[in-house]
C-alpha positions as CSV (number, residue, x, y, z in Angstrom):
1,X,-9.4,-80.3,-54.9
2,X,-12.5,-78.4,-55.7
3,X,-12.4,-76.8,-52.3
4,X,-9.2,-76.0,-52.9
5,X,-9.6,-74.5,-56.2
6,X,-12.8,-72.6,-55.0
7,X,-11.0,-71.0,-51.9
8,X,-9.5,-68.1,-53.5
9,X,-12.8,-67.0,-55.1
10,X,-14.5,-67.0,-51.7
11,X,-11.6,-65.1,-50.2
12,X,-12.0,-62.4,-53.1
13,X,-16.1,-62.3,-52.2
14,X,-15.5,-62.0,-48.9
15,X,-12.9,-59.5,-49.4
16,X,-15.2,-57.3,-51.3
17,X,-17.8,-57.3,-48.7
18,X,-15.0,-56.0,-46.3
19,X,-14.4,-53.1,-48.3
20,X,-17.6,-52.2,-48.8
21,X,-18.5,-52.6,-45.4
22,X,-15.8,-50.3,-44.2
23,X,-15.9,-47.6,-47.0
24,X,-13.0,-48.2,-49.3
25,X,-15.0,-48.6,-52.4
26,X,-15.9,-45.0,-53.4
27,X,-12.8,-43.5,-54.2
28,X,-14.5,-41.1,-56.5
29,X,-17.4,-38.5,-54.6
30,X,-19.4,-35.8,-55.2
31,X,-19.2,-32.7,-53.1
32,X,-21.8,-33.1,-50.1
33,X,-23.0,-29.9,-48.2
34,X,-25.2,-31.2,-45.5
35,X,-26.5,-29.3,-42.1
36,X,-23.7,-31.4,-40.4
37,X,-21.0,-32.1,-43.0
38,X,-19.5,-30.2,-45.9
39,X,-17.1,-30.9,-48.5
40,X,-17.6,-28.1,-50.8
41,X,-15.1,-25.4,-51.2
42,X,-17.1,-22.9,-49.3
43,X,-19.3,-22.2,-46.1
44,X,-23.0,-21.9,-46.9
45,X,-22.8,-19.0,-44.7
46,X,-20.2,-17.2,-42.6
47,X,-20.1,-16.3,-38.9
48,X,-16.7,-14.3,-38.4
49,X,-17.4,-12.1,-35.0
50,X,-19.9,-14.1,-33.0
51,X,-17.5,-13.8,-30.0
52,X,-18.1,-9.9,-30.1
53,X,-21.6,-11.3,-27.8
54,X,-19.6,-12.9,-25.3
55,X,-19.1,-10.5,-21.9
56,X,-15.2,-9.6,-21.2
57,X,-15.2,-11.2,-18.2
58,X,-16.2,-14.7,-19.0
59,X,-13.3,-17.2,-19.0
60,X,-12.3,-18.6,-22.1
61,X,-12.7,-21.8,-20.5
62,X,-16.4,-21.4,-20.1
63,X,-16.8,-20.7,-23.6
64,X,-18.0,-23.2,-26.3
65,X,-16.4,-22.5,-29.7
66,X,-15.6,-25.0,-33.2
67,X,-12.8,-26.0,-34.0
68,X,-11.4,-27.8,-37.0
69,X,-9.0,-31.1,-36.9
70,X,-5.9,-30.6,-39.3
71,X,-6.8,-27.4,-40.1
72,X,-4.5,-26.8,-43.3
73,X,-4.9,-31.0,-44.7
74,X,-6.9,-30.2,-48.1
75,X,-4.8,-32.0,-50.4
76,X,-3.4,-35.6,-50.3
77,X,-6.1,-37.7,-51.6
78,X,-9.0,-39.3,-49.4
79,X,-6.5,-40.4,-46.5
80,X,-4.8,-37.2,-46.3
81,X,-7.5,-34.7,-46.8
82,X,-9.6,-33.4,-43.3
83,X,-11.0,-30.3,-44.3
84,X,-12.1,-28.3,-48.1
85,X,-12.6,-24.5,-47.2
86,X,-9.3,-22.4,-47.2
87,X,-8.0,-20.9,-43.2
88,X,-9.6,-17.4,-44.4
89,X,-13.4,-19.4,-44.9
90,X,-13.0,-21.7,-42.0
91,X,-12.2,-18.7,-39.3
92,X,-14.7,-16.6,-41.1
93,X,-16.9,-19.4,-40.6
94,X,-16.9,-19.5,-37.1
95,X,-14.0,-21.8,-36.2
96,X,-11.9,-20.7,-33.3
97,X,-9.1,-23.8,-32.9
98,X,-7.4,-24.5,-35.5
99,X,-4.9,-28.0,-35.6
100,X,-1.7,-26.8,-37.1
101,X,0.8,-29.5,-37.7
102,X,4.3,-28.5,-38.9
103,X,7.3,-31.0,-40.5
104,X,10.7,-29.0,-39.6
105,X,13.7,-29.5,-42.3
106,X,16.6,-27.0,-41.2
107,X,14.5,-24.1,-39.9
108,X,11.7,-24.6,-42.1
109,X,8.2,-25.6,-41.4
110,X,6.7,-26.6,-44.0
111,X,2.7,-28.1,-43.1
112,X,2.1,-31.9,-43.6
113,X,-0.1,-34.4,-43.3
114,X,1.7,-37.5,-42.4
115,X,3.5,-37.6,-45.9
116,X,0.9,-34.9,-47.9
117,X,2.6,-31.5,-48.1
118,X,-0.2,-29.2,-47.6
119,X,1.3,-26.7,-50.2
120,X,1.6,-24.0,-47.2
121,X,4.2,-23.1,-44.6
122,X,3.6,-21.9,-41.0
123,X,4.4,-18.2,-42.3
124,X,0.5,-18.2,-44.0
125,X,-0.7,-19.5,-41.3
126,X,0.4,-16.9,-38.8
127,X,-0.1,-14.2,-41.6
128,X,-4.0,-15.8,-42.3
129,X,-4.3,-15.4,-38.4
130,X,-3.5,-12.1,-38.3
131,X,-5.2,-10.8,-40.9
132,X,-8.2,-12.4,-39.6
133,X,-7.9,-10.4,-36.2
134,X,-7.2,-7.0,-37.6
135,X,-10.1,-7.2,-39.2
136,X,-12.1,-8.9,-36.1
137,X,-10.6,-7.6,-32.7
138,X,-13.3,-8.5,-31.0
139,X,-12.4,-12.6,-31.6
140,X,-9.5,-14.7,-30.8
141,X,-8.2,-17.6,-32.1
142,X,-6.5,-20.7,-30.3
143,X,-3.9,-22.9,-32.4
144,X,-2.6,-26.3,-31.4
145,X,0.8,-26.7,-33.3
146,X,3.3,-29.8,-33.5
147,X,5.7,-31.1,-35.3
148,X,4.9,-34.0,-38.0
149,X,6.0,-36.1,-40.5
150,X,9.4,-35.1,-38.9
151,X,11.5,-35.8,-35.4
152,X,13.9,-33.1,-34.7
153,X,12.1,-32.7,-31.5
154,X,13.3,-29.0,-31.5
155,X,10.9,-26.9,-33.5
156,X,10.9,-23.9,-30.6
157,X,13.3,-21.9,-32.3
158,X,11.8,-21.8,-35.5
159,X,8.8,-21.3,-34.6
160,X,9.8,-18.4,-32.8
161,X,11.9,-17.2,-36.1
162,X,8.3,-17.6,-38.1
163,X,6.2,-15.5,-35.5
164,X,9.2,-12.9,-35.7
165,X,8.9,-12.4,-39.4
166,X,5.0,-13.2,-40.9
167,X,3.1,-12.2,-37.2
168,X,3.7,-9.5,-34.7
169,X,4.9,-10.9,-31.3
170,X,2.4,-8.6,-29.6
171,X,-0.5,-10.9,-31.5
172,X,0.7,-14.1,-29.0
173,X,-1.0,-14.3,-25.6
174,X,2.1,-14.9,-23.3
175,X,1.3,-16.8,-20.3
176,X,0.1,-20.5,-19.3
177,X,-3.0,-19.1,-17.2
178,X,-6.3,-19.2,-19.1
179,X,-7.8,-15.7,-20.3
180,X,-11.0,-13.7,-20.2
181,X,-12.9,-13.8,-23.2
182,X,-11.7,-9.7,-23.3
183,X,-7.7,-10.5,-22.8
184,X,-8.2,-12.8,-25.6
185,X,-9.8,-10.6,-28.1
186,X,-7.9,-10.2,-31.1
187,X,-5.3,-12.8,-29.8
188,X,-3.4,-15.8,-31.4
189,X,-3.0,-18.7,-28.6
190,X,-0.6,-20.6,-29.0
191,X,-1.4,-24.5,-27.5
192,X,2.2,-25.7,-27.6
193,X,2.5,-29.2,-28.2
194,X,6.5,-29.2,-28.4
195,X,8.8,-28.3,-26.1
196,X,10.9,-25.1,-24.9
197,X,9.8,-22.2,-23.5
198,X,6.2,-20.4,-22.8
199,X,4.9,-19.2,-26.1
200,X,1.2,-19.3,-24.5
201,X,-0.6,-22.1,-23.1
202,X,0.7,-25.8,-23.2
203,X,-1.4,-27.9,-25.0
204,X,-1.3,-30.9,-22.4
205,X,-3.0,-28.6,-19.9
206,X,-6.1,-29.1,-21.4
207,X,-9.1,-31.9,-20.6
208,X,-8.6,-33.6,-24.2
209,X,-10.8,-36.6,-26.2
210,X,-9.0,-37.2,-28.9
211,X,-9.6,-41.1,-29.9
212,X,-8.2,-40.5,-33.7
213,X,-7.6,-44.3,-34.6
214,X,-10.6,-45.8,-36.5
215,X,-9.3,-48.5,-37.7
216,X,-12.5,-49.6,-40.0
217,X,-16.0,-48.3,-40.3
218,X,-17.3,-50.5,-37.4
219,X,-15.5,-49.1,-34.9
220,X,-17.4,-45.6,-35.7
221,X,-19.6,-46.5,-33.1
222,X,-16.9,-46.6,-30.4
223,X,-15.3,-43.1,-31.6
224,X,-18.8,-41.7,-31.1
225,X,-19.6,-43.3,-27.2
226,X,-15.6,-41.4,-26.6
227,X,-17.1,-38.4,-28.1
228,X,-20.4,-38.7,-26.4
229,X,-19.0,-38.8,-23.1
230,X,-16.2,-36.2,-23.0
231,X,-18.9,-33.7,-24.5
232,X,-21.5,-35.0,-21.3
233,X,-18.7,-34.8,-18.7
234,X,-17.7,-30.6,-19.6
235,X,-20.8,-29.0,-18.6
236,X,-20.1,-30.6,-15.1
237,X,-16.7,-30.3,-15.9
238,X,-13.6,-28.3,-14.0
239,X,-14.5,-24.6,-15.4
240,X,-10.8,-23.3,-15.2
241,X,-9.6,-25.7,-17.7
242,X,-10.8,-26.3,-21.1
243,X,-12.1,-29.1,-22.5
244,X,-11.3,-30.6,-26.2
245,X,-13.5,-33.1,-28.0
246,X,-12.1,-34.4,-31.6
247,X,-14.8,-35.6,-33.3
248,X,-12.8,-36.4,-36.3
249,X,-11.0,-40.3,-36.9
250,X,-9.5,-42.2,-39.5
251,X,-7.8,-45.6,-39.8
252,X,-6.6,-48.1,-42.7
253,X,-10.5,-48.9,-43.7
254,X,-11.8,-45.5,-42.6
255,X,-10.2,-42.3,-44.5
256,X,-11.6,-39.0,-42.7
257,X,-14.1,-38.1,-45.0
258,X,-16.2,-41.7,-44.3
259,X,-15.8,-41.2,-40.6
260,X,-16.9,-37.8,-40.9
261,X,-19.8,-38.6,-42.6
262,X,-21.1,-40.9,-40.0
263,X,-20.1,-38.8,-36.8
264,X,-21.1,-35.6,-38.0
265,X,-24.7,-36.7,-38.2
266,X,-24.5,-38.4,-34.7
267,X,-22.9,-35.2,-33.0
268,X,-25.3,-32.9,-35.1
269,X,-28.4,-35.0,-33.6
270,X,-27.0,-34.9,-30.0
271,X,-26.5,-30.9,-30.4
272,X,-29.5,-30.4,-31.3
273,X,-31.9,-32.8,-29.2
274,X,-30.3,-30.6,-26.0
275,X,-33.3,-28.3,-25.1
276,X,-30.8,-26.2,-22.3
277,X,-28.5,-24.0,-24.4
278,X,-26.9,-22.7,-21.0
279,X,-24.0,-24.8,-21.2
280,X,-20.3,-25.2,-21.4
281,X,-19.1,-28.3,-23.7
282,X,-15.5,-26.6,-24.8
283,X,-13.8,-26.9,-28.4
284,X,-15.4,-29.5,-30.5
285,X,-13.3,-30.2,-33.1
286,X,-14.1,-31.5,-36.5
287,X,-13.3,-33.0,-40.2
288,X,-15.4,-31.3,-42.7
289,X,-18.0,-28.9,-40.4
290,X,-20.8,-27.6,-41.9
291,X,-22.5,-24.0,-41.2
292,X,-24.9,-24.7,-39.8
293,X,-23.6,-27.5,-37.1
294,X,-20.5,-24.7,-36.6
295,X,-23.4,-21.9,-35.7
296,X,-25.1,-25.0,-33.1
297,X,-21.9,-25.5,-30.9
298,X,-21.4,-21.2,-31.2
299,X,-25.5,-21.2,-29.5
300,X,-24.3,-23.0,-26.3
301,X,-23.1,-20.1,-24.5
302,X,-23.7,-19.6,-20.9
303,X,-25.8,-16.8,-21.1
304,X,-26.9,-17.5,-17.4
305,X,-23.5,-17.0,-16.0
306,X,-23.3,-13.9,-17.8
307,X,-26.8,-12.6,-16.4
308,X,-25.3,-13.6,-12.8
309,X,-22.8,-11.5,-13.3
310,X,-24.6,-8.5,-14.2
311,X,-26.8,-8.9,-11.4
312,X,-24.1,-9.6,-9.0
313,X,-22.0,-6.1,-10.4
314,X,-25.6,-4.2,-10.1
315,X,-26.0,-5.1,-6.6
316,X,-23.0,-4.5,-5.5
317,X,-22.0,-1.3,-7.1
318,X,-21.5,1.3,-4.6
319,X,-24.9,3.5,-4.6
320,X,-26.6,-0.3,-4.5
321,X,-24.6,-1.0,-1.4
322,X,-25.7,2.2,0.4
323,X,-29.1,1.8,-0.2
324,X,-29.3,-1.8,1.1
325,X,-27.3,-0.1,4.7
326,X,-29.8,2.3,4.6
327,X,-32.9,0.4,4.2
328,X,-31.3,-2.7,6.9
329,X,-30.8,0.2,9.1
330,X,-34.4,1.3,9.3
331,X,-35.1,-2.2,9.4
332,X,-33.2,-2.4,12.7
333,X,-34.5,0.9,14.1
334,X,-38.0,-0.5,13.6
335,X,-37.7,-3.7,15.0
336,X,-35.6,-2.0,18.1
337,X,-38.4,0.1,18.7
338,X,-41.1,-2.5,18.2
């Protein structure tokens, strides 16, 4: 009977530990702006036409940019919430994809969450866009958007109707095919996850890591090795498609913010223990990015591919070309003669 009796109490203990151990204790936090995580309600610094660098003919899929998961989620409590800074911070930030996820009610799209209205529709989204562009032709900015915490299934046309009256259709980038860096600038790309028509480039064509279920803290460790090894494989990588890491998770006993603040440190490390810059490693995307992790994925550029280009265009401009005949001629004429 004592056993019995003294069951429930060791169930509670041991129930305790388990929260604990997987972070739901802590419902209350303090703002944290770290190198690699921030939940403050601005960027310690801002970044908003680093793309302006990047030659025009480099393929967007050879470029490595931040992105940020759930772009619009700032309200809704600790299971809701993904990111603090408003659109206008994040893009002048640095961040280039944003995750847009819409619910559709009879032509509206309001953004959600799961259940959290985000206290936002998809007309300030497309108006934050492009207003962001006017003012920064020389960037572009790529948006995944699909329908949630709804199932009509049939969000094209509304979508469509939204772009028609908050964005100017001339701001989309109309085709499937990947871009250069300079038919991008001052574009909105639309990564379509929903069906209908071509309004830009489908979201399934891209190489995508997106491992999202964390179901407690202990599996944080599995969530990295998916991110660590999508982010190893694009440098290697096919260079016409691009490649999309999520670093950002969540689960019953692991709200975003506690996954964030485990991962962010790992990816942060692994970014910056790379000593060769010259690399490709696609959209990272994130919960809660800090400054100065954001400016660490803009540095990997592939500045060597850019110099082979110029070298290759040098060489092979036309007055190049002649002088290389004439000198292969004399060459010839010499060794004729010898």
């Amino acid at each position: 009977m004592g056993g019995i009796r003294g069951a429930p109490v060791k169930m509670q203990m041991m129930l305790i530990q388990l929260l604990v151990l997987v972070g739901i204790i802590g419902w209350s936090h303090g703002a944290i702006q770290r190198p690699d995580y921030d939940d403050t309600p601005n960027p310690e610094f801002l970044n908003p036409s680093w793309m302006a660098s990047i030659p025009d003919d480099q393929p967007l899929s050879e470029v490595t940019m931040p992105g940020s998961h759930n772009t619009m989620a700032l309200y809704g409590g600790i299971y809701a919430e993904c990111q603090t800074w408003s659109l206008a911070s994040q893009l002048r930030a640095g961040i280039r994809f944003l995750d847009v996820r819409v619910r559709h009610v009879k032509g509206n799209l309001t953004i959600h969450h799961g259940v959290s209205y985000q206290w936002a529709h998809f007309g300030h989204v497309l108006e934050g866009v492009s207003d962001f562009l006017t003012e920064y032709p020389s960037e572009t900015v790529l948006m995944r958007v699909k329908e949630e915490y709804s199932e009509t299934y049939d969000i094209y046309g509304a979508v469509v109707d939204y772009i028609q009256r908050h964005a100017d259709w001339d701001l989309l980038w109309h085709s499937r095919l990947v871009p250069t860096v300079g038919e991008a600038r001052g574009k909105l790309i639309v990564l379509q996850d929903f069906s209908g028509p071509d309004l830009g480039m489908r979201y399934g064509s891209l190489d995508i890591a997106d491992d999202w279920s964390v179901p407690t803290l202990i599996q944080v460790k599995e969530k990295w090795q998916n991110v660590y090894e999508h982010l190893e494989a694009a440098p290697a990588g096919n260079h016409a498609q691009i490649f999309l890491t999520f670093s950002s998770g969540a689960g019953l006993f692991a709200y975003p913010r506690a996954v964030a603040q485990r991962v962010n440190p790992q990816l942060y490390d692994y970014l910056r223990a790379k000593t060769d810059l010259n690399q490709r490693l696609g959209i990272v995307c994130m919960d809660f990015p800090a400054a100065p992790i954001i400016q660490m994925i803009i540095d990997f550029q592939l500045k060597e591919a850019e110099k082979s280009r110029k070298v290759i265009n040098t060489v092979f401009d036309k007055a190049s070309l002649k002088n290389i005949l004439s000198s292969l001629k004399k060459k010839l004429i010499e060794y004729v003669n010898v």
